[in-house]
C-alpha positions as CSV (number, residue, x, y, z in Angstrom):
1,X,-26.1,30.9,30.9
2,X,-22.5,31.6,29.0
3,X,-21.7,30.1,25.9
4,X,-18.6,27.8,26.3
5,X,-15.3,28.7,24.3
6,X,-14.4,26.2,21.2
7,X,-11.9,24.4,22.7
8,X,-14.3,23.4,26.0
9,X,-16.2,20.5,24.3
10,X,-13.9,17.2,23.5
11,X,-15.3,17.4,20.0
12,X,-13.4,20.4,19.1
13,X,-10.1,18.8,20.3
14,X,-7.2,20.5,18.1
15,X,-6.6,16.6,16.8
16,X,-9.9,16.3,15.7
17,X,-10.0,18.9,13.2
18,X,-10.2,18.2,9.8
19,X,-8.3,21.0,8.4
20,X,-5.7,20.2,10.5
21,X,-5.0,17.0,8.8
22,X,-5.6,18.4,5.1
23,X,-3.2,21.2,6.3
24,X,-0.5,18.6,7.5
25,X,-1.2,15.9,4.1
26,X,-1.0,19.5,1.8
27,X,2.3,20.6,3.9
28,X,3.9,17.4,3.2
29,X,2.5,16.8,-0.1
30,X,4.0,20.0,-1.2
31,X,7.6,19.9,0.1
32,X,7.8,16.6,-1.3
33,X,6.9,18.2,-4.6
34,X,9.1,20.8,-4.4
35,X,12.1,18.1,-3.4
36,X,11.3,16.1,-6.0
37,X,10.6,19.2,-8.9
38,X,14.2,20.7,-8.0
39,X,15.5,17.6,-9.5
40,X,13.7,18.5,-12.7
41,X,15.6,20.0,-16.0
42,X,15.2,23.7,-16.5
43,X,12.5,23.6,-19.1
44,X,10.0,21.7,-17.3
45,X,10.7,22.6,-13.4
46,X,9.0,25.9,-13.6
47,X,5.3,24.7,-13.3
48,X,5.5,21.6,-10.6
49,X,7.6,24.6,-8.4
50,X,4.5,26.8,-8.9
51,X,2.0,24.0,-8.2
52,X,4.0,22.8,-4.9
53,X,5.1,26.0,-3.3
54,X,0.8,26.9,-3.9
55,X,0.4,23.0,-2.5
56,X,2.6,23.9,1.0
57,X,1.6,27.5,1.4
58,X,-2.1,26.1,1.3
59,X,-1.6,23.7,3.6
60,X,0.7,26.2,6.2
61,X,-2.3,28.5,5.6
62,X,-4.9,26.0,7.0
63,X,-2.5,24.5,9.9
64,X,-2.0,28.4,11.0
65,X,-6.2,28.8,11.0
66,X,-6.8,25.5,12.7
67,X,-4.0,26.2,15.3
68,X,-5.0,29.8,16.0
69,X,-8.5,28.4,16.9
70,X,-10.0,29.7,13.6
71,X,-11.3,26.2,12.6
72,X,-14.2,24.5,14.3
73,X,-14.9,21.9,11.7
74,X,-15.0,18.1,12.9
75,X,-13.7,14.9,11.7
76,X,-16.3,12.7,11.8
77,X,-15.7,8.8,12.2
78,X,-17.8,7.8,9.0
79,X,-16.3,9.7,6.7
80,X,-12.8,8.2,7.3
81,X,-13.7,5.5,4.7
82,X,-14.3,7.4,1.2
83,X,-11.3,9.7,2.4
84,X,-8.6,6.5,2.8
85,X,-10.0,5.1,-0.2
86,X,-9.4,8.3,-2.5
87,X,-5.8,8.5,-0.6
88,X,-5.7,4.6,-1.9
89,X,-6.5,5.8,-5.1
90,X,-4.4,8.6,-5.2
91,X,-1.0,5.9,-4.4
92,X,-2.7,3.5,-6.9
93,X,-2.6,5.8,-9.9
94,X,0.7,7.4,-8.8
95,X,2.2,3.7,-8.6
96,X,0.4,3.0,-12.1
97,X,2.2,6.1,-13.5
98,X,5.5,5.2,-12.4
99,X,5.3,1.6,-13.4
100,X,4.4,2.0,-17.4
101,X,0.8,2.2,-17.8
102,X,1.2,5.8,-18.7
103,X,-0.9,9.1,-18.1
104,X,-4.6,8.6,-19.8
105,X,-5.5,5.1,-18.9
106,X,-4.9,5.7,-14.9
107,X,-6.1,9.3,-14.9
108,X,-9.2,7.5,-16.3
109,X,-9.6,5.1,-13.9
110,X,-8.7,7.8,-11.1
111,X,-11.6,9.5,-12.0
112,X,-14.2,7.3,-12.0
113,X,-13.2,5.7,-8.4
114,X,-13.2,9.4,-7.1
115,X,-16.5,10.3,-8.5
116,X,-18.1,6.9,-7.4
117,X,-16.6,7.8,-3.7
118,X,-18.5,11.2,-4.4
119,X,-21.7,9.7,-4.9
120,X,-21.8,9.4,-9.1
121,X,-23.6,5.9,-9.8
122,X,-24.9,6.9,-13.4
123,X,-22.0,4.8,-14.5
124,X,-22.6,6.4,-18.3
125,X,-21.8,9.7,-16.8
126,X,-19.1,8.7,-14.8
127,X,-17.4,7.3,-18.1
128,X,-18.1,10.0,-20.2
129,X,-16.7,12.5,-17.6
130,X,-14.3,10.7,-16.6
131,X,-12.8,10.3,-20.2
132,X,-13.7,13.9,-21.1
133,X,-11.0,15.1,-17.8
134,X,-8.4,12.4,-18.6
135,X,-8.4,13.6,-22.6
136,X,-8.5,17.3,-21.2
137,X,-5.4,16.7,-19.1
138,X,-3.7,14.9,-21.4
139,X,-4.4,17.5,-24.1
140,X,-3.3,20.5,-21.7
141,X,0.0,19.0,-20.5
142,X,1.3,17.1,-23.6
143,X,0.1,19.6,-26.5
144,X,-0.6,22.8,-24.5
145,X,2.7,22.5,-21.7
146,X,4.7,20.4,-23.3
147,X,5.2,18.4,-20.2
148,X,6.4,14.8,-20.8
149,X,4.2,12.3,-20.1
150,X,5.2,9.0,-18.2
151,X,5.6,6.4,-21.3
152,X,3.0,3.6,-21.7
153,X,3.0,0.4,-23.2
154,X,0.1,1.9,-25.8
155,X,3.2,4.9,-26.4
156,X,3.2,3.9,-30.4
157,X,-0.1,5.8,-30.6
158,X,0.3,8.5,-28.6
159,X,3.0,9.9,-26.3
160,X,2.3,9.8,-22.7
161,X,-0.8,7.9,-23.8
């Protein structure tokens, strides 16, 4: 009996593909990082060009693999939740960023919702990781890059804090 091709089966619909959509959210993700980093000063628009032109090649690189027929790896139904409620927390700590509550406290908060979606319930752990990546960040692009930090209402103690 022949095998069938890939696209035979409904469930390997083009539309259906998961890389497809990361490849579409990375693609837009990325130009509207580069859009938004051309705007930057000269001194810090270096890096977030790097990061987004990486971001939207990425992304082109998995729409290309999914299109070409390279990609049989299906969105299932249930995992729709965890993956609208990291892109909820993603906008939530980009809103909080932009809006005064600085850089540490949401990157903290950011990464204990994303490891709860990813299964972490040892809250301890969570914390202590959690704080551990948000003092790492912090540390990297305010001592280490230089990168000015969004200002916080707690910015007498630290900037960027």
């Amino acid at each position: 009996m022949p095998n069938p091709s890939p696209q035979a089966g409904s469930s390997r619909h083009v539309l259906a593909q998961v890389d497809l959509w990361i490849g579409l959210l990375l693609v837009g993700t990325g130009s509207f990082a580069l859009y938004q980093a051309i705007g930057f000063d000269s001194v810090s628009r270096n890096f977030p060009l790097i990061v987004a032109g990486l971001l939207t090649l990425s992304g082109l690189w998995l729409l290309l693999r999914c299109l070409s027929g390279g990609v049989l790896n299906t969105l299932k139904w249930r995992e729709l939740a965890p993956i609208a409620c990291a892109i909820g927390l993603l906008a939530l700590w980009i809103v909080a960023l932009r809006y005064g509550l600085g850089f540490v406290i949401p990157t903290f908060l950011m990464q204990l919702g994303l490891f709860w979606l990813a299964g972490e319930r040892r809250i301890p752990r969570a914390v202590l990781v959690a704080a551990l990546v948000s003092l790492g960040a912090y540390l990297v692009f305010a001592l280490v890059l230089d990168v000015r930090l969004p200002r916080s209402f707690l910015s007498f103690i630290a900037a960027g804090l």
